[in-house]
One Martini backbone bead per residue (centre of mass of N, CA, C, O) as a GRO file, in nm:
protein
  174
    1UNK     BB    1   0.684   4.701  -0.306
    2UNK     BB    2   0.655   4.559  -0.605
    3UNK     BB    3   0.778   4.809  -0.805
    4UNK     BB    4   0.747   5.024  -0.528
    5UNK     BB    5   1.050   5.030  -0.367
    6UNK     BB    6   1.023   5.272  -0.080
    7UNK     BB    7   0.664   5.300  -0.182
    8UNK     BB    8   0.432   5.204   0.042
    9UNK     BB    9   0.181   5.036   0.200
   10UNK     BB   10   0.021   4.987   0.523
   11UNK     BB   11  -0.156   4.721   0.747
   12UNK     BB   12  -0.330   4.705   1.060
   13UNK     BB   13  -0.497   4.449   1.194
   14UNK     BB   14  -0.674   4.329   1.541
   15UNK     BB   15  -0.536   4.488   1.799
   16UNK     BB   16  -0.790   4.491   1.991
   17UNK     BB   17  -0.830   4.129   1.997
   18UNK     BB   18  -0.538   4.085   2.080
   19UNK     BB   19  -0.404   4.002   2.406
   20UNK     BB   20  -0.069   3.905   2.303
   21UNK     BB   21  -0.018   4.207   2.200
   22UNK     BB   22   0.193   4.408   2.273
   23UNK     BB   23   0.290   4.534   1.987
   24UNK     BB   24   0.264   4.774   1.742
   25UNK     BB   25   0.353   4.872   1.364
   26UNK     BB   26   0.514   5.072   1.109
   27UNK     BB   27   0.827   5.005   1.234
   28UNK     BB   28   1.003   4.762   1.088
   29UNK     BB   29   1.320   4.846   1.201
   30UNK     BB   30   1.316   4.806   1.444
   31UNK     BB   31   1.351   4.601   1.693
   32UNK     BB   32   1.392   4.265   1.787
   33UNK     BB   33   1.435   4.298   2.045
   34UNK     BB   34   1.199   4.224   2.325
   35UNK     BB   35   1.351   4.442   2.535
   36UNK     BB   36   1.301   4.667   2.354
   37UNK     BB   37   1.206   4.951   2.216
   38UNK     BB   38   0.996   5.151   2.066
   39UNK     BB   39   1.009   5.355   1.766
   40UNK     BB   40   0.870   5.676   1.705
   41UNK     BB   41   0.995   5.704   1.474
   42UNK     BB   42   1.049   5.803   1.143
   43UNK     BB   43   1.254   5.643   0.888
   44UNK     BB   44   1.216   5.938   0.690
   45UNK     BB   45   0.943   5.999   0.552
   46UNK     BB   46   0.631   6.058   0.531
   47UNK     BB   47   0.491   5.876   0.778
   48UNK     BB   48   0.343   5.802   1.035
   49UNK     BB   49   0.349   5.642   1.315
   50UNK     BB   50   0.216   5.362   1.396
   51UNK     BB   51   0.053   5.238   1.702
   52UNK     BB   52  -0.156   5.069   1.872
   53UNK     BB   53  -0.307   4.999   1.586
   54UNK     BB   54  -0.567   5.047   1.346
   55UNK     BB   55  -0.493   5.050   0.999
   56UNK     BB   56  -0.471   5.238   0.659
   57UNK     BB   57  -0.273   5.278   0.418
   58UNK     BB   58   0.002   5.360   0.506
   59UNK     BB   59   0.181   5.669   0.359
   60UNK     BB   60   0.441   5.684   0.205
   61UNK     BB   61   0.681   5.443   0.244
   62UNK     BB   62   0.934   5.312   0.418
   63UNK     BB   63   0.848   5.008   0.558
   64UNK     BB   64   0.619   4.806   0.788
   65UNK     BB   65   0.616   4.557   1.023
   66UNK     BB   66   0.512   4.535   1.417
   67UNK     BB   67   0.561   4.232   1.619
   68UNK     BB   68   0.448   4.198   1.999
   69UNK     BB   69   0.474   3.909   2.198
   70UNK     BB   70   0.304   3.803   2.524
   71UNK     BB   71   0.274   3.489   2.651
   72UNK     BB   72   0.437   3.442   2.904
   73UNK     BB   73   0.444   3.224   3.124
   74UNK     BB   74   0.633   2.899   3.138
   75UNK     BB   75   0.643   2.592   3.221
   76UNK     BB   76   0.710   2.289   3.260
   77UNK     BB   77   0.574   2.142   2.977
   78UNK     BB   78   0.517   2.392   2.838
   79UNK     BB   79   0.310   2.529   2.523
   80UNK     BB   80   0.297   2.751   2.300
   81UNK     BB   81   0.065   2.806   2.020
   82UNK     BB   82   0.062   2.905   1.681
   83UNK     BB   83   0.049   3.102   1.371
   84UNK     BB   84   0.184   3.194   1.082
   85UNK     BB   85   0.140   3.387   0.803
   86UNK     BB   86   0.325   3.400   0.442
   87UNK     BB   87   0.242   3.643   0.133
   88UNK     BB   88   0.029   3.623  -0.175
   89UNK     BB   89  -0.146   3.831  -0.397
   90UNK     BB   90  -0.290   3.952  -0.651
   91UNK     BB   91  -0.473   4.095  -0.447
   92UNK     BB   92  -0.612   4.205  -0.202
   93UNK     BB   93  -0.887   4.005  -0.192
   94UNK     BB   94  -0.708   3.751  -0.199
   95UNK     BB   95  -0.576   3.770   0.030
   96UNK     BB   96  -0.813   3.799   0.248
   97UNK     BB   97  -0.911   3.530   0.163
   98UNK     BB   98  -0.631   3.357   0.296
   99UNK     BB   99  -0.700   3.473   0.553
  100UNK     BB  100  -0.969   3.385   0.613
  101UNK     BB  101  -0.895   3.051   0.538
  102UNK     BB  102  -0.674   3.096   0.822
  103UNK     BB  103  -0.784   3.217   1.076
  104UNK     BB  104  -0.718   3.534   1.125
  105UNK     BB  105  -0.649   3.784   1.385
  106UNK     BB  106  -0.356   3.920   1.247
  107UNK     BB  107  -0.293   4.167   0.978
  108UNK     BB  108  -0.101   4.258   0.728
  109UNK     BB  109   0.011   4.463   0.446
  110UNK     BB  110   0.130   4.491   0.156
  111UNK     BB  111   0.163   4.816  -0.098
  112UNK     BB  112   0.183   4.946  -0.377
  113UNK     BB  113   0.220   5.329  -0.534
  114UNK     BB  114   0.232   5.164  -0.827
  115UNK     BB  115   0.324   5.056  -1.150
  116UNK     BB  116   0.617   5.191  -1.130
  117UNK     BB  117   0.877   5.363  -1.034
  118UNK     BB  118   0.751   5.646  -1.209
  119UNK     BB  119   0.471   5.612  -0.980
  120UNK     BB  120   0.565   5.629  -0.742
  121UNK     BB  121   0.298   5.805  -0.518
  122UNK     BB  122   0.052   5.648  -0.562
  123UNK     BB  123  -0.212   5.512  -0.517
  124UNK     BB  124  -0.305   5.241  -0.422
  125UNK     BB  125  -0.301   4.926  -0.497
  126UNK     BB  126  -0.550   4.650  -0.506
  127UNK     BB  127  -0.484   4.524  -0.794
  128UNK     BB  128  -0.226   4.424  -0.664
  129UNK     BB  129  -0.028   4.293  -0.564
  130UNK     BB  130  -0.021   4.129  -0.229
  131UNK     BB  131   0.132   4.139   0.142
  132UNK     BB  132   0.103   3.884   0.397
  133UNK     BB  133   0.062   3.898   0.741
  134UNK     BB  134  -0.012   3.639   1.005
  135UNK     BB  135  -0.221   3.542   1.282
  136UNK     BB  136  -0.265   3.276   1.540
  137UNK     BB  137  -0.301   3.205   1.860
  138UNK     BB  138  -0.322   3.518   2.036
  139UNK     BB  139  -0.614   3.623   2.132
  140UNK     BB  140  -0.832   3.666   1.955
  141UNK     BB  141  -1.002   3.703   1.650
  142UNK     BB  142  -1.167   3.617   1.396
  143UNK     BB  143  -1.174   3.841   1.135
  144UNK     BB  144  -1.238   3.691   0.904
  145UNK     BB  145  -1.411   3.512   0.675
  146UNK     BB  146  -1.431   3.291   0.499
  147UNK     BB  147  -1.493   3.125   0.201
  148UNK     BB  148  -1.813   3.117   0.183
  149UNK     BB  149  -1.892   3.275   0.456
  150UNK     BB  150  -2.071   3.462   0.650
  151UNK     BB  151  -2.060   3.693   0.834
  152UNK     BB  152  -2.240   3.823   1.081
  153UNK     BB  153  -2.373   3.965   0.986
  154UNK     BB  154  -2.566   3.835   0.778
  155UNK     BB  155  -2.646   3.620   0.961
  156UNK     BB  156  -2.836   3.795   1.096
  157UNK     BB  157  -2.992   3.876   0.887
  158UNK     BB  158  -3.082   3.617   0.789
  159UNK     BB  159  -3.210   3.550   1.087
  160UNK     BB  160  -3.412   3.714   1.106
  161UNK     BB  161  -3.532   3.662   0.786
  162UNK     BB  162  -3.675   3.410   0.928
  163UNK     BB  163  -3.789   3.513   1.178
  164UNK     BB  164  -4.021   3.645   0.992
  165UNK     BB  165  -4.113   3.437   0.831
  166UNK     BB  166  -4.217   3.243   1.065
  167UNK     BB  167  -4.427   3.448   1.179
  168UNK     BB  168  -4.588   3.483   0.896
  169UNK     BB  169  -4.669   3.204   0.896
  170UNK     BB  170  -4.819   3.146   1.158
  171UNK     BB  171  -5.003   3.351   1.120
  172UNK     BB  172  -5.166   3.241   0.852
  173UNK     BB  173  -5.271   2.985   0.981
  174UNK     BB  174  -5.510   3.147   1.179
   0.00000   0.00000   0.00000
């Protein structure tokens, strides 16, 4: 990721509640091939080949992300639809704002290790350029919650606190 090319962090998020996700991993380089197998050796760098897993910030390495799914047979007649979506954000933040905007249910980051060339190898920059790979329609659950939407938690916590208050109103009244 730019500006610190062949030194980047990679995320990959989803996995686990994806259904129609054969493989996944950070060896970009991967075979495109749907038929080929999934190569567990590492691009030639530092990082660990990560597979099969959510995980965060893998790096400093050339690497990428790399997703396999398995959608099924179809009948004549029949098609099955999905979403892609590809770009970037000023930082992390808004990166995940715009996955959560568009309700992905899985989705990878990359992220420079540095501020130029002459600093690749330093901790992730999540204040810089983010860019975001993600997916819909694959049988996960969406990740993100919108922006301006509370998470699940938030929402619990918020309903909790109403029926505390509504308890304590009925009581009052007594």
């Amino acid at each position: 990721m730019p500006p610190t090319e062949f030194h980047e962090f990679v995320t990959i998020i989803g996995t686990a509640t994806t259904t129609e996700l054969e493989e996944s991993g950070n060896n970009g380089f991967n075979t495109a091939n749907p038929l080929g197998g999934y190569d567990l050796t590492d691009s030639g760098g530092l990082s660990i080949v990560k597979h099969n897993e959510d995980f965060e910030d893998a790096g400093i390495d050339d690497h990428g992300a790399y997703f396999r799914f398995n959608f099924g047979d179809l009948g004549p007649g029949e098609k099955k639809e999905f979403s892609i979506f590809y770009g970037a954000g000023d930082n992390e933040a808004a990166a995940l704002a715009s996955l959560g905007a568009v309700g992905a249910e899985l989705y990878s980051l990359g992220q420079a290790s540095g501020t130029d060339l002459f600093s690749a190898g330093g901790p992730v920059q999540n204040d810089a350029t983010t860019f975001a790979f993600g997916f819909k329609g694959v049988g996960g659950i969406i990740i993100l919650p919108p922006p301006g939407v509370p998470d699940a938690g938030s929402t619990f916590g918020l309903l909790g606190m109403a029926l505390a208050g509504l308890v304590g109103f009925a009581r009052s009244r007594k």
